[in-house]
KEVEXZA-689344 format. One record per residue (C-alpha): z, y, x; residue in three letters. Coordinates in Angstrom, 2 decimals. Each point is the difference from the previous one (the first is absolute). Layout:
N
(pt (Z, Y, X), "ALA")
...
***
This chain:
292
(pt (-33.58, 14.62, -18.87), "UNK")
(pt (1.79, 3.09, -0.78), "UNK")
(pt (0.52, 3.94, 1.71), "UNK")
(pt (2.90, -0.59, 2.66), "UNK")
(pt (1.93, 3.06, 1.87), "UNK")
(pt (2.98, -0.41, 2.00), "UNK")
(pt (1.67, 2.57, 2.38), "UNK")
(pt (3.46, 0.64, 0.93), "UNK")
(pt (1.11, 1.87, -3.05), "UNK")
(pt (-2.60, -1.96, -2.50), "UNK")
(pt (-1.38, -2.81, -1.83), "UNK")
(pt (-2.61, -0.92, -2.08), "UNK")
(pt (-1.89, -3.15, -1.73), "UNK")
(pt (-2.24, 0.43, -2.58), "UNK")
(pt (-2.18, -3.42, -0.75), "UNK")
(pt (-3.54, 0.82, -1.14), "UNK")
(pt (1.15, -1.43, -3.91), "UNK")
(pt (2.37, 3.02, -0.37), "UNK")
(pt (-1.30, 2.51, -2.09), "UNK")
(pt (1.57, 3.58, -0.03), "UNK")
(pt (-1.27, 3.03, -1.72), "UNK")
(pt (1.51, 3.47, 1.28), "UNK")
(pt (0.08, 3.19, -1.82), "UNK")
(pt (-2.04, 2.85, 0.24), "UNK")
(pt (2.93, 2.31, 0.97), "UNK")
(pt (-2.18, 2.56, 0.72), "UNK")
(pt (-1.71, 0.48, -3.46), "UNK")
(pt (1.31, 2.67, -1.53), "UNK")
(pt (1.09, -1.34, -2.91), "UNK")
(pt (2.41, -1.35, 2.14), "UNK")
(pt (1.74, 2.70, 1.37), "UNK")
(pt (2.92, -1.01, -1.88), "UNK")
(pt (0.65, -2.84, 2.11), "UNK")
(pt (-0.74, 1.59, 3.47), "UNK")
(pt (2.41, 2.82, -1.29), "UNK")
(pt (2.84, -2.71, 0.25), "UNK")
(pt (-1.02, -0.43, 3.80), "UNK")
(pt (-2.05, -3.48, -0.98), "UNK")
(pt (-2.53, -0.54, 2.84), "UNK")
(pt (-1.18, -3.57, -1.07), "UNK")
(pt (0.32, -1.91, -2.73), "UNK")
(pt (-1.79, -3.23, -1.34), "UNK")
(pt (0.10, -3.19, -1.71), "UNK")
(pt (-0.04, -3.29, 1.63), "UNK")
(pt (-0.92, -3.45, -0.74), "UNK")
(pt (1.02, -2.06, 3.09), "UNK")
(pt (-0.91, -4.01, 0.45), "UNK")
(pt (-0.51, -2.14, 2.31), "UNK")
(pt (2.04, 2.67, 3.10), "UNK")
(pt (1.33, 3.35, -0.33), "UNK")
(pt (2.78, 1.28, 2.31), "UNK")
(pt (1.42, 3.53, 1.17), "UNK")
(pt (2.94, 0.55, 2.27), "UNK")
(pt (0.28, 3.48, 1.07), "UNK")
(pt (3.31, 0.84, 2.51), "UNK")
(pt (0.00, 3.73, -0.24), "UNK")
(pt (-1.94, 1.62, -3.01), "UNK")
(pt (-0.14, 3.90, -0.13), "UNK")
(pt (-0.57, -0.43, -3.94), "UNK")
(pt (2.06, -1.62, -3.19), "UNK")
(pt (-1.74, -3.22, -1.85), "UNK")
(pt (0.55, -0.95, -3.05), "UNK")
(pt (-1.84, -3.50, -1.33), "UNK")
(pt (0.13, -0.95, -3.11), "UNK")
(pt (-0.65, -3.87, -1.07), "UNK")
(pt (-2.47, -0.59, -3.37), "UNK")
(pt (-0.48, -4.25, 0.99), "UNK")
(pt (0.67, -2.40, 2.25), "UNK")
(pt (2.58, 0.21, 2.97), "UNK")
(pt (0.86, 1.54, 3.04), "UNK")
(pt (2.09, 0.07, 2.87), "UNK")
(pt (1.90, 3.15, 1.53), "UNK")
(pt (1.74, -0.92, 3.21), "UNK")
(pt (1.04, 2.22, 3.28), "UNK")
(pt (1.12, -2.92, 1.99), "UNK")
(pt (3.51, -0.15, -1.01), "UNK")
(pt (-0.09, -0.68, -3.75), "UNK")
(pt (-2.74, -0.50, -2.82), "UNK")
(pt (-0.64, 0.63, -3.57), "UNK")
(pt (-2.63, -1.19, -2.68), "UNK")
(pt (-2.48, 2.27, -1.63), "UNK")
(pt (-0.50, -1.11, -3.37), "UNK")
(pt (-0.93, 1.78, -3.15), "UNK")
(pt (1.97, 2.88, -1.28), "UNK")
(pt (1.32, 0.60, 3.89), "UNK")
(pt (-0.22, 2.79, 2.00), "UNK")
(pt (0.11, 0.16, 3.73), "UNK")
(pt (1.12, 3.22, 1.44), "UNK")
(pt (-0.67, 0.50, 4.07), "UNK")
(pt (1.59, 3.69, 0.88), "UNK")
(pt (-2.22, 1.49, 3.00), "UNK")
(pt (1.27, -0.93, 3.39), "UNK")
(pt (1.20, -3.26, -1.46), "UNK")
(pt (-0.84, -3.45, 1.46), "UNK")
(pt (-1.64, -2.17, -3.12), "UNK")
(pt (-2.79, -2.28, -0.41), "UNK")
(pt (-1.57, -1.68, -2.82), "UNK")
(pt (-2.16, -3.21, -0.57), "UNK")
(pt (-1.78, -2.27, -2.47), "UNK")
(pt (2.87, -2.11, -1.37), "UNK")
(pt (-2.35, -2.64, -2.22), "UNK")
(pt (-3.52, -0.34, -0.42), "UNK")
(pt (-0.09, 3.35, -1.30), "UNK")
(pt (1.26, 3.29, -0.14), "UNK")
(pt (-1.27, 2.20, -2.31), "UNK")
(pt (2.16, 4.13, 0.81), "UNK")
(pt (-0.77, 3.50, 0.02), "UNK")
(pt (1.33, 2.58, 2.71), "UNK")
(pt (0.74, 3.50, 1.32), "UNK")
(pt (0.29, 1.71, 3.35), "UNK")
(pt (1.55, 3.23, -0.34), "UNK")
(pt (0.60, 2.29, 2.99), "UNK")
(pt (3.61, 1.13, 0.72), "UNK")
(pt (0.43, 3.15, -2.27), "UNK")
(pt (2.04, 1.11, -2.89), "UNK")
(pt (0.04, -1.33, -2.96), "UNK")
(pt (1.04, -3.11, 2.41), "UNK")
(pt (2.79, 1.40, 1.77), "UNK")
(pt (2.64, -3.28, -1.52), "UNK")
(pt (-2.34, -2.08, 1.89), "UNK")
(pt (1.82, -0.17, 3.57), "UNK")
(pt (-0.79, -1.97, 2.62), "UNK")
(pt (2.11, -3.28, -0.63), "UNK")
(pt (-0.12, -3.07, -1.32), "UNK")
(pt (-3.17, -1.07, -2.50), "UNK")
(pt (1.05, -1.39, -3.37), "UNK")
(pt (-1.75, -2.13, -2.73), "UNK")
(pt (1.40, 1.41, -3.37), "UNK")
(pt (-0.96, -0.46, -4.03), "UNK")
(pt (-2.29, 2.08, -1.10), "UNK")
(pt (-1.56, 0.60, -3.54), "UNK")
(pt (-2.63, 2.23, 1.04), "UNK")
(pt (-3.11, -2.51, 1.05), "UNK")
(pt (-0.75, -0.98, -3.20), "UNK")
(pt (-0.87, 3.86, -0.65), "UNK")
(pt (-1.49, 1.16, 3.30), "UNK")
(pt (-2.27, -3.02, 0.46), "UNK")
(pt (-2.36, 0.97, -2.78), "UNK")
(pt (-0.03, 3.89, 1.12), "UNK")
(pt (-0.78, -0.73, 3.51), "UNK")
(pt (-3.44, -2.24, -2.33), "UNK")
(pt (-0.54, 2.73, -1.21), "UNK")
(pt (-0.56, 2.50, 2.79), "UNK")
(pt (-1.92, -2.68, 2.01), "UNK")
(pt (-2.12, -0.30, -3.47), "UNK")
(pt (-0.48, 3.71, -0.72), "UNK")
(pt (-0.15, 1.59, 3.60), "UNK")
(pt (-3.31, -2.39, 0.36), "UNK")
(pt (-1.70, 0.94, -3.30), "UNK")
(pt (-2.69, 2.99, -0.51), "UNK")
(pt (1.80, 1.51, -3.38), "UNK")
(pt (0.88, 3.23, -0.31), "UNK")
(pt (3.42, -0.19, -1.18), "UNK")
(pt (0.34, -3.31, 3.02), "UNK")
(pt (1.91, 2.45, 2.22), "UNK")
(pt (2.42, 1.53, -3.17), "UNK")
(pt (0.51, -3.55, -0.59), "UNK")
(pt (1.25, -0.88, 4.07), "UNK")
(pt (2.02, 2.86, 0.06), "UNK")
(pt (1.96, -1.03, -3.59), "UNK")
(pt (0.71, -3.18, 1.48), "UNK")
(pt (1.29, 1.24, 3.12), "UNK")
(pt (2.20, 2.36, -1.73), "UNK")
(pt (1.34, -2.77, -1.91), "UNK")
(pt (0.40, -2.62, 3.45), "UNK")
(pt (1.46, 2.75, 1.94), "UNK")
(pt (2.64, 0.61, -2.79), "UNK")
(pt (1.16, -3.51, -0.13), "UNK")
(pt (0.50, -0.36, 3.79), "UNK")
(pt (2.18, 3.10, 0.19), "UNK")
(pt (1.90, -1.81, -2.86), "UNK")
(pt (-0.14, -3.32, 2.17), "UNK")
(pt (1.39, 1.72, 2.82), "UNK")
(pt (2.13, 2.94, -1.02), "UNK")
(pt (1.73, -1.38, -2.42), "UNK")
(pt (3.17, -1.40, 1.35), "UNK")
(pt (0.05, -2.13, 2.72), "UNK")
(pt (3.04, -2.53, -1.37), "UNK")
(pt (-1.55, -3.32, -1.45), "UNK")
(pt (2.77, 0.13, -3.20), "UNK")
(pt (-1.25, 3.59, -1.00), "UNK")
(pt (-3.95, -1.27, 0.52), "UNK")
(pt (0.69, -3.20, -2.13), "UNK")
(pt (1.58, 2.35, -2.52), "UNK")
(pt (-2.74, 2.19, -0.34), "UNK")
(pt (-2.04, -2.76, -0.32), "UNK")
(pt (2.00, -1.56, -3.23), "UNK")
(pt (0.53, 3.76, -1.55), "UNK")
(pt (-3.96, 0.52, -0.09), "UNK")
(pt (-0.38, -3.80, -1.66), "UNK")
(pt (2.49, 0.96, -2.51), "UNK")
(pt (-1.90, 3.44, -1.14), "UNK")
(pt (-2.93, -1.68, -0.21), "UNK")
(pt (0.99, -2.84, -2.43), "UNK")
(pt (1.91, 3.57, -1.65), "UNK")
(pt (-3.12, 1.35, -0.15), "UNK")
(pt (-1.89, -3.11, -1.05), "UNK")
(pt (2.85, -0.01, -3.16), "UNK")
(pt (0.72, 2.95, -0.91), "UNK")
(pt (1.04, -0.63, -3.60), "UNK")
(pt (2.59, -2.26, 0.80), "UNK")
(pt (3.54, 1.84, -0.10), "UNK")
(pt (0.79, 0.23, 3.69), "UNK")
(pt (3.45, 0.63, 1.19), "UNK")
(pt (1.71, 1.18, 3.69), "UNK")
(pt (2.14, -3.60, -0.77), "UNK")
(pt (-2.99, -2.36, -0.57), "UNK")
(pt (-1.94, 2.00, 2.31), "UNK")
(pt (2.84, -0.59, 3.18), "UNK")
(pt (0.21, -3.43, -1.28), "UNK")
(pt (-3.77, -0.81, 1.00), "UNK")
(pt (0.94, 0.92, 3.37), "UNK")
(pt (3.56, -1.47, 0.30), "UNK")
(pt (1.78, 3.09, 0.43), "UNK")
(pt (2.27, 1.85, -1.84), "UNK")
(pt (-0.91, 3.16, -2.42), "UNK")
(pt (1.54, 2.10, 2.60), "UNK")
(pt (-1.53, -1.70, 3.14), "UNK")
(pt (-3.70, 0.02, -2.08), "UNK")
(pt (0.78, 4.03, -1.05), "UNK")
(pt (0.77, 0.57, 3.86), "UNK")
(pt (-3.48, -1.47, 1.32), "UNK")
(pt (-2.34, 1.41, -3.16), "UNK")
(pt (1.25, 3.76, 1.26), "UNK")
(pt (-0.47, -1.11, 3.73), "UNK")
(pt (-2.74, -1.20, -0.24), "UNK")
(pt (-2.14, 1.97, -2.93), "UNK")
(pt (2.22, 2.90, -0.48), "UNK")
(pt (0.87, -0.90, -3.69), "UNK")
(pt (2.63, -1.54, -1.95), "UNK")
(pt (-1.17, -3.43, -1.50), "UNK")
(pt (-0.23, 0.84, -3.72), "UNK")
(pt (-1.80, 3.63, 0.96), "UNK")
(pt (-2.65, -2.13, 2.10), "UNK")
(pt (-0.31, -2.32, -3.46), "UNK")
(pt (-0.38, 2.92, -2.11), "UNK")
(pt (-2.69, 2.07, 2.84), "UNK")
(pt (-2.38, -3.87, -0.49), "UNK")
(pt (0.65, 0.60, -3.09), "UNK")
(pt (-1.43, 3.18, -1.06), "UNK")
(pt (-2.71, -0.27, 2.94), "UNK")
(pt (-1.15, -3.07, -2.48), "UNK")
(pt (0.36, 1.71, -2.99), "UNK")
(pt (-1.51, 3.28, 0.94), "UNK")
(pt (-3.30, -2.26, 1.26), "UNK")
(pt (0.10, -1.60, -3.47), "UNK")
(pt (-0.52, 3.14, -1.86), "UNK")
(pt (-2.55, 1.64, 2.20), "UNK")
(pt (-2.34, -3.13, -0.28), "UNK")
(pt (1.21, -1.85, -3.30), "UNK")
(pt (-0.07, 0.98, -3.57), "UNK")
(pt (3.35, -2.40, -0.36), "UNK")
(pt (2.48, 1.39, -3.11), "UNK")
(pt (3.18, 1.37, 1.96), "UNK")
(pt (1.97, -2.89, -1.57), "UNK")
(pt (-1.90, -2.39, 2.37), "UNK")
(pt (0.41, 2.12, 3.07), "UNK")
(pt (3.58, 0.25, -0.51), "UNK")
(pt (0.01, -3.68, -0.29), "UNK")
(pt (-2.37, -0.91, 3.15), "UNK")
(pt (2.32, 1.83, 1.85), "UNK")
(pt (3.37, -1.02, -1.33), "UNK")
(pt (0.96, 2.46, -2.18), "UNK")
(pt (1.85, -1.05, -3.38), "UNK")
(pt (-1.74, 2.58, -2.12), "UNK")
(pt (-2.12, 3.29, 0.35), "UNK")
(pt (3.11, 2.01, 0.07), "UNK")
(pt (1.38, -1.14, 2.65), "UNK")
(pt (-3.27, -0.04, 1.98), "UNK")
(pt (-0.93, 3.67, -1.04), "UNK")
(pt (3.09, 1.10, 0.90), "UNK")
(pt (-0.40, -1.69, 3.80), "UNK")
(pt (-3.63, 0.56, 0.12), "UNK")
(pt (0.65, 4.00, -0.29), "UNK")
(pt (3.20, 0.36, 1.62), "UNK")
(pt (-2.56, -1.93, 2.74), "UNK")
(pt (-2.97, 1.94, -0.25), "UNK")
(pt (1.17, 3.36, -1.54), "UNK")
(pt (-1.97, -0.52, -2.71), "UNK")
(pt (-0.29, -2.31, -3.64), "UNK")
(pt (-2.40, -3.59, 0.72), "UNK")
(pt (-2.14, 2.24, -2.94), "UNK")
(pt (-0.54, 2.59, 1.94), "UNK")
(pt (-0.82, -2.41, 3.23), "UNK")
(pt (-2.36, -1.66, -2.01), "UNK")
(pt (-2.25, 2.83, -1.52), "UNK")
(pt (-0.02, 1.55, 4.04), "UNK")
(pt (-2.36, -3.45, 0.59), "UNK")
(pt (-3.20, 0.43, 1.05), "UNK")
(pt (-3.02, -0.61, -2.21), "UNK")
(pt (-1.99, -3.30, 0.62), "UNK")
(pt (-3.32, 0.22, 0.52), "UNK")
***
């Protein structure tokens, strides 16, 4: 047993063992999202029967896939759903989608035809990489958690994680439509976060590019495209970001900040740290606030 709806333009299957939980767009903690035009959004865990075709849909979906598999299909040709894939229907585009397995575990967004989503033309639907899931899933827990608790600060709370999901699906979406340029960003942000998670190690452009199989010049080219800084400046900003945290909050000797964040002696990291900062790590550190 199961909801069933079928018209000419339409239709559903949802089995009674499908569980879905849909956000409360209207809170207003998410205003955030229904800023971006999102009219419905939810997380699904589909066994047992699931299936949507819809011919002519006046809104863009986008479903992302946690678990499990699914099928997208129009008739003509079909794709898996799998983790770490995202299918993309453009409004006004033929496209349905099924339990693939004996489950499907995905969370989804209708969003109504409106800017920021002008690239989404009517056309064909796609089912691309994406390395955005494993962040959104646990922000879209969170507003489902929060929006039904009594706490004061529960509707502060929505609205900070709606901020943060509606951020990374403009970044999804907007940010270059070519699969080489999405798979690059992907690999760039990898590579600054083991930077980040080694900061004393001495990092250069060459051994940098070579983590990514391109060339110093290619590697250069895609750092400025893509974060508006040279490789070695980006080093250097994770760098004193680091070190400025460590004196603020640590009573570490200078000579062991320098070294935690890969500088050869105080010198050197003085002289960085104020041509950073405008000002001597001293200086930085007597600014910190008293504890408590």
């Amino acid at each position: 047993m199961g909801a069933t709806f079928k018209d000419i333009r339409e239709t559903f299957f949802i089995h009674k063992d499908c569980h879905e939980r849909f956000l409360p767009l209207k809170h207003p903690g998410c205003r955030p999202l229904a800023d971006l035009r999102i009219h419905m959004s939810g997380i699904s865990d589909q066994r047992t029967g699931y299936e949507i075709m819809r011919l002519d849909p006046d809104f863009h979906v986008l479903c992302y896939t946690l678990s499990g598999r699914g099928i997208a299909w129009d008739g003509r040709r079909s794709e898996a759903l799998t983790a770490g894939r995202l299918l993309i229907v453009p409004a006004h585009t033929a496209c349905g989608y099924r339990l693939g397995g004996a489950r499907w575990t995905m969370f989804w967004f209708h969003m109504d035809v409106a800017e920021p989503w002008g690239a989404l033309a009517p056309g064909a639907w796609e089912v691309r990489p994406t390395f955005q899931e494993q962040a959104l899933h646990p922000l879209l827990e969170g507003i489902l958690a929060q929006a039904a608790r009594a706490e004061p600060d529960a509707p502060a709370l929505v609205r900070h994680y709606a901020e943060i999901a509606a951020a990374l699906l403009r970044r999804e979406l907007l940010a270059g439509a070519h699969p080489r340029e999405r798979e690059i960003r992907h690999r760039l942000d990898e590579l600054w976060d083991r930077v980040n998670a080694r900061l004393a190690h001495p990092w250069s452009v060459e051994e940098l590019a070579r983590a990514l199989h391109l060339s110093p010049v290619q590697f250069h080219r895609h750092c400025v495209r893509h974060f508006g800084q040279a490789p070695m400046r980006r080093v250097a900003r994770l760098r004193m970001d680091r070190a400025e945290a460590l004196l603020r909050n640590t009573a570490f000797p200078l000579k062991q900040i320098a070294a935690l964040v890969g500088y050869e002696n105080v010198f050197a990291f003085s002289t960085a740290y104020k041509r950073h900062a405008g000002r001597s790590p001293a200086f930085c550190r007597r600014e910190r606030p008293a504890r408590a």
